[in-house]
KOLPANU-315372 format. One line per 3 residues: number of its first residue (from 0); their letters; for each residue x, y, z of C-alpha. Coordinates in nm, 4 decimals, padded with zeros to 6 digits, m for minus. Each point is the difference from the previous one (the first is absolute). Layout:
residues N
NUM	a	X:Y:Z  ... $
//
This chain:
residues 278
0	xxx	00.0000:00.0000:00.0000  00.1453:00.3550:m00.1135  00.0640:00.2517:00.2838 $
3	xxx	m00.2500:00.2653:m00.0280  00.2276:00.3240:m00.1365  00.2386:m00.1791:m00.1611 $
6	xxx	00.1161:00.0182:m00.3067  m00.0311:m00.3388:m00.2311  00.3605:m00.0333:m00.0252 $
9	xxx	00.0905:00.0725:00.3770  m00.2614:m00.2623:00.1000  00.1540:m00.2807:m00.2017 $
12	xxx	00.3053:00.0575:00.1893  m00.1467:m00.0077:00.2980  m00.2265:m00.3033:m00.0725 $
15	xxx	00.2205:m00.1904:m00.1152  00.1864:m00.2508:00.1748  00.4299:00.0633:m00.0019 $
18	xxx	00.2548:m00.2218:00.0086  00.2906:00.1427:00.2036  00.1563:00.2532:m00.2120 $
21	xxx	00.3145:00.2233:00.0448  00.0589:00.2855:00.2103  00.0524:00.2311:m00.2666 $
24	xxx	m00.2739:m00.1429:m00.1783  m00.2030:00.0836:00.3107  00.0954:00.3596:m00.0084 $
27	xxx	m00.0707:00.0463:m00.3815  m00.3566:m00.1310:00.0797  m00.0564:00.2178:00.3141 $
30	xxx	00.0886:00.3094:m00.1830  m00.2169:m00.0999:m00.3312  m00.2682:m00.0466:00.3040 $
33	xxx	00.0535:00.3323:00.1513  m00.0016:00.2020:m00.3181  m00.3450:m00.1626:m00.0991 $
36	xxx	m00.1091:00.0881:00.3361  00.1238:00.3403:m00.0328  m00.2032:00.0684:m00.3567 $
39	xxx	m00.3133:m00.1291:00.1639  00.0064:00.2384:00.2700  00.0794:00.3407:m00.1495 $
42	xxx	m00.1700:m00.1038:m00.3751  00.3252:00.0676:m00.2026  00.3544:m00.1302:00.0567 $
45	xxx	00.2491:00.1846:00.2032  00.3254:00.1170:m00.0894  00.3209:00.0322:00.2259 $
48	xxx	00.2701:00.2144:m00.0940  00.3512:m00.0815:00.0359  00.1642:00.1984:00.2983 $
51	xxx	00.1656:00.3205:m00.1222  00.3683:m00.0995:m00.0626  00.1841:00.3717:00.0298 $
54	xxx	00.1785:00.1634:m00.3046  00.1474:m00.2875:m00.2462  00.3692:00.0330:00.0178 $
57	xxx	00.0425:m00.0893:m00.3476  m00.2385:00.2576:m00.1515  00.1398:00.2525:m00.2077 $
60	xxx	00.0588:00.3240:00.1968  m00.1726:00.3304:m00.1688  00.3087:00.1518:m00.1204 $
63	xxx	00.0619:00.3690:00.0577  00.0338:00.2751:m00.3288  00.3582:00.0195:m00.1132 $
66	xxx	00.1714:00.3069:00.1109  00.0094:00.2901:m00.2841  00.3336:m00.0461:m00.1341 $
69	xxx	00.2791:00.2814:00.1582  m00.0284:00.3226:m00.3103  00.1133:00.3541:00.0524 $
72	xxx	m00.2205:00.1712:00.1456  m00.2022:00.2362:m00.2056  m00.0431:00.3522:00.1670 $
75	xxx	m00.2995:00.2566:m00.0502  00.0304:00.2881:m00.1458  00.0612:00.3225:00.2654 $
78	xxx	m00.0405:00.3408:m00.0332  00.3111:00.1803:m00.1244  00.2849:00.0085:00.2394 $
81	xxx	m00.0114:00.4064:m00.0090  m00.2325:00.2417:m00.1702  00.2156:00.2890:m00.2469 $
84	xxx	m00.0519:00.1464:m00.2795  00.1512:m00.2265:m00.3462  00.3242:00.0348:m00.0467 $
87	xxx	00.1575:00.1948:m00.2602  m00.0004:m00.1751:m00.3168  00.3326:00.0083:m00.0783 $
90	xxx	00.3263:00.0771:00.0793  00.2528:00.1851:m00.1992  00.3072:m00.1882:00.1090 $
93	xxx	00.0935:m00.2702:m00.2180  m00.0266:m00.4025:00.0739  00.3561:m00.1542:00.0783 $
96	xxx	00.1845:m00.3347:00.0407  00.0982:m00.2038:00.2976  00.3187:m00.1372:m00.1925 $
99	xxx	00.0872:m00.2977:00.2114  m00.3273:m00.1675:m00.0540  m00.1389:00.1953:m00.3029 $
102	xxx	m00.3244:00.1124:00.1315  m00.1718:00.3109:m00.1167  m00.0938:00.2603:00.2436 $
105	xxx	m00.2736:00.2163:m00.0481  m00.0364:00.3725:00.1555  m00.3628:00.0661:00.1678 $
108	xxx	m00.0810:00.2982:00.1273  m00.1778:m00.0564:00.4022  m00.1119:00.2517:00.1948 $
111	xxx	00.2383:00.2913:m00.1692  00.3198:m00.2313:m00.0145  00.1258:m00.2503:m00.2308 $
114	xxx	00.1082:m00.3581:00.0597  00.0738:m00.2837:m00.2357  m00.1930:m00.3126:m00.0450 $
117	xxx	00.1522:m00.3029:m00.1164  m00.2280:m00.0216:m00.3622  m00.0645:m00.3432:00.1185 $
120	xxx	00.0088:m00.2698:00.2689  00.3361:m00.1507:00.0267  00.0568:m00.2798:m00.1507 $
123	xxx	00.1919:m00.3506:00.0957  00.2971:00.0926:m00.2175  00.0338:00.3413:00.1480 $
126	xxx	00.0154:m00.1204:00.3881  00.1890:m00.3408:m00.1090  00.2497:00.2505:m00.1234 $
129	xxx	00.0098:00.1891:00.3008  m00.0314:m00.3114:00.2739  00.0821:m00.2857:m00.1646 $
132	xxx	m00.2777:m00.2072:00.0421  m00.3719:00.0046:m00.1301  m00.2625:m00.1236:00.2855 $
135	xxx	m00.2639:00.0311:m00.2295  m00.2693:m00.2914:m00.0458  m00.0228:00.0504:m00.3762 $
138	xxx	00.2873:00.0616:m00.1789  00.0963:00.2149:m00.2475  00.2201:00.2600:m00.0793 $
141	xxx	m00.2478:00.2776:m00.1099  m00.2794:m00.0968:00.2539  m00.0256:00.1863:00.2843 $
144	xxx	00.1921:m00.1036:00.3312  m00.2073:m00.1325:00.2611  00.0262:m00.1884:00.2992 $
147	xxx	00.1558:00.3205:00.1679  00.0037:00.1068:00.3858  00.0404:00.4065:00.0786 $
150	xxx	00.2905:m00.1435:00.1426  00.1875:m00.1642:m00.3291  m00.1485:00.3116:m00.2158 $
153	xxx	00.2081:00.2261:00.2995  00.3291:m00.2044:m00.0403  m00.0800:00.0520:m00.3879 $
156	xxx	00.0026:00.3835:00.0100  00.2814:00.0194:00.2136  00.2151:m00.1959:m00.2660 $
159	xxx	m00.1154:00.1977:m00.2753  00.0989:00.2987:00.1611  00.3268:m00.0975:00.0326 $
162	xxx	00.0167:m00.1643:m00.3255  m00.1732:00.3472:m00.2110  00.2086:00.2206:00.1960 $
165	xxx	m00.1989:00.2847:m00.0903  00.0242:00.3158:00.1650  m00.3111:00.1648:m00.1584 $
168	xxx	m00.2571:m00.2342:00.1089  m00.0638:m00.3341:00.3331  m00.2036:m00.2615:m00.1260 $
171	xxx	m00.2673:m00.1054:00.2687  m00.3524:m00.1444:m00.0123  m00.2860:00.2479:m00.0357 $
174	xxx	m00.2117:00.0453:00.3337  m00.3529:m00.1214:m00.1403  m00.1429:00.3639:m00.0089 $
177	xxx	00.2711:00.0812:m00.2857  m00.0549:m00.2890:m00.1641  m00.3841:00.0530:m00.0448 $
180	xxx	00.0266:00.3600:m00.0961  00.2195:m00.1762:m00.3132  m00.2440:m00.2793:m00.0200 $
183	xxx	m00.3088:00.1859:m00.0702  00.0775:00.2646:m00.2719  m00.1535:m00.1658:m00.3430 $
186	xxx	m00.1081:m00.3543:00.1677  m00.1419:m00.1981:m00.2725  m00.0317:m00.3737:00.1658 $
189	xxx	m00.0901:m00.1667:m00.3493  00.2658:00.1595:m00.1953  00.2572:00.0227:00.2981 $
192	xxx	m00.0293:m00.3434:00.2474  00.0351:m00.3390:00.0008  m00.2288:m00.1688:00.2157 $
195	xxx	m00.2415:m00.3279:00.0787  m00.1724:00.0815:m00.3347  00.2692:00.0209:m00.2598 $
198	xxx	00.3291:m00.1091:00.1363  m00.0807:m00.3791:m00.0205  00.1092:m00.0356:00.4060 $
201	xxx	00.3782:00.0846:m00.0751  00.2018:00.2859:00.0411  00.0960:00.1954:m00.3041 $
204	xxx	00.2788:00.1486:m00.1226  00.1215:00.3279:00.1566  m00.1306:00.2734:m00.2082 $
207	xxx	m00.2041:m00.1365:m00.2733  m00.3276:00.1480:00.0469  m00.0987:00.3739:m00.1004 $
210	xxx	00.1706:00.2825:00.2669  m00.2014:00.3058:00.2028  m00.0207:00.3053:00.0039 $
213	xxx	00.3790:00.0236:00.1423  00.0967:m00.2504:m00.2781  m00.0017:m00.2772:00.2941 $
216	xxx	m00.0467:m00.3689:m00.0313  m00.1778:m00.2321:00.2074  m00.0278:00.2473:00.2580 $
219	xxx	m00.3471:m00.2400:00.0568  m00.0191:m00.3336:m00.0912  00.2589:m00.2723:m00.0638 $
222	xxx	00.1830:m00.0020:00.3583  m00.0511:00.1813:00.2952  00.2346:00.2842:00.1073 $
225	xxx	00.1275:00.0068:00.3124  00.0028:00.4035:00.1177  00.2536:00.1226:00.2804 $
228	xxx	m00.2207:00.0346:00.2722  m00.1243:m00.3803:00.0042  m00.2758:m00.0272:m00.2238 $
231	xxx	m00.0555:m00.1460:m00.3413  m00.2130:00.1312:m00.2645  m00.1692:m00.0149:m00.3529 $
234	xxx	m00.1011:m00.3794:m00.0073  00.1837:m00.2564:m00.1975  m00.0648:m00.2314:m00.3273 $
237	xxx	m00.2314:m00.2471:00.2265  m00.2257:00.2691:00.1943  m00.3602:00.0540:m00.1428 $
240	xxx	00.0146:00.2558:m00.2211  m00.1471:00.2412:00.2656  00.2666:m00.0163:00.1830 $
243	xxx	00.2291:00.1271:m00.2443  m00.0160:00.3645:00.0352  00.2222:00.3157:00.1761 $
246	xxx	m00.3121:00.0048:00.2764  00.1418:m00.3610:00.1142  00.2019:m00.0347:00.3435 $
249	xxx	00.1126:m00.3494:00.1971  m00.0686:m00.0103:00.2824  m00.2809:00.2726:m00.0019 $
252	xxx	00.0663:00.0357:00.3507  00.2228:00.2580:00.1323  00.2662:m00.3164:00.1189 $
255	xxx	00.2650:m00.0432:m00.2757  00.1477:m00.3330:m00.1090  00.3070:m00.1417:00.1969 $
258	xxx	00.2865:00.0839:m00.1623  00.0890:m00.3661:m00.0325  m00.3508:m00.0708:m00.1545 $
261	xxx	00.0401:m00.1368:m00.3862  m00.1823:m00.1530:m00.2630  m00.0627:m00.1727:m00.3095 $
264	xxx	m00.1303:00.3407:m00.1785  00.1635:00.2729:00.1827  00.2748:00.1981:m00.1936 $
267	xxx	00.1059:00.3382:00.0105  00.0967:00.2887:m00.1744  00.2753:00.2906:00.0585 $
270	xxx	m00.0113:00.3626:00.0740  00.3009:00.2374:m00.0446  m00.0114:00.3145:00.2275 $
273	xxx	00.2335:00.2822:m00.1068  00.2504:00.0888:00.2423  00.0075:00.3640:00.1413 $
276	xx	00.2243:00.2468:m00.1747  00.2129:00.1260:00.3153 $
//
């Protein structure tokens, strides 16, 4: 006779005489019992979840972003250094050489007085000549130096000095006031800079793009120029083109550079100060 309330199949097992079975054999039956029980009683069957285990050690690991690579840092643009009225647009001195390196300097007229701008950046050749080694990155004999400190361009000068001899004139960087007053007479970034946009991420040659209004080159653009007084300006050939321009100062704060700071696309350029007729 069937057990009222159980199910047909649990009642054969339970009506039916066993031999002697296994232990484990037991077990498996008592649990197929129990889960039969279990569906009768609640109307659907019930479902156990394993016990949480913790994090699996062998999961992947959500990885973090890769760090921006390390890139000069690009600054933004700052009001002029000083506010004057344009320089005069010429000079009526005349341009002359630095013989012992065979750079070109250029006289621009500042504030009433006249100093001489190197007509371009100097290049590798020109401070190999003078030092004897080139730390630049990229080589080449008309491309700009870089790789500079204040400190190497100082030891630089003072050589030249000795080595021009010249009793008119002391070579020396200009302080970054003088060199933006020469900077910004006839900028013309298309026609005058190399930058991101057109230099194809290399420095270029020393001179090869149109001059200002003071018959300058690459006062902005291609490398940046170190100025006496710790700061760099004008941008280089990998700064966004907005960033090439006289209005352009690093660091934009009032804190120069160390003067044993250097870089990939930091150069320089000369001034030549005439000495005082005693």
């Amino acid at each position: 006779m069937t057990a009222p309330g159980l199910t047909p199949i649990v009642a054969k097992l339970v009506a039916k005489p066993r031999a002697a079975t296994p232990a484990w054999k037991g077990r498996r039956l008592a649990r197929y019992c129990a889960f039969a029980l279990l569906t009768l009683s609640f109307g659907k069957p019930v479902t156990v979840s394993a016990r949480p285990q913790g994090d699996n050690p062998f999961k992947p690991r959500p990885t973090r972003p890769p760090t921006p690579p390390a890139s000069a840092r690009r600054p933004k643009s700052a009001p002029p250094i000083i506010s004057s009225s344009p320089p005069a647009p010429s000079s009526p001195l005349r341009p002359f050489l630095a013989s012992s390196i065979n750079l070109t300097m250029v006289p621009v007229s500042i504030n009433g007085k006249t100093l001489y701008f190197s007509r371009h950046e100097v290049t590798q050749a020109q401070w190999e000549k003078v030092m004897g080694f080139n730390p630049s990155r990229r080589k080449g004999p008309d491309l700009p130096v870089t790789n500079v400190s204040l400190d190497n361009i100082r030891l630089f000068i003072s050589q030249l000095n000795s080595l021009e001899n010249d009793p008119r004139v002391t070579y020396r960087l200009p302080t970054s006031e003088e060199w933006w007053l020469a900077a910004k007479l006839g900028f013309n970034r298309e026609t005058q800079s190399w930058h991101a946009g057109n230099s194809l991420g290399t420095p270029q040659p020393a001179g090869s793009k149109a001059p200002n209004g003071y018959d300058l080159h690459d006062m902005c653009g291609n490398v940046w120029e170190w100025c006496a007084d710790g700061f760099v300006c004008g941008g280089a050939y990998d700064s966004p083109p907005s960033d090439v321009t006289p209005e352009v100062i690093y660091p934009a704060s009032n804190r120069p550079l160390p003067s044993n700071s250097r870089n990939y696309n930091i150069g320089f350029r000369l001034v030549a100060s005439p000495v005082p007729k005693k």
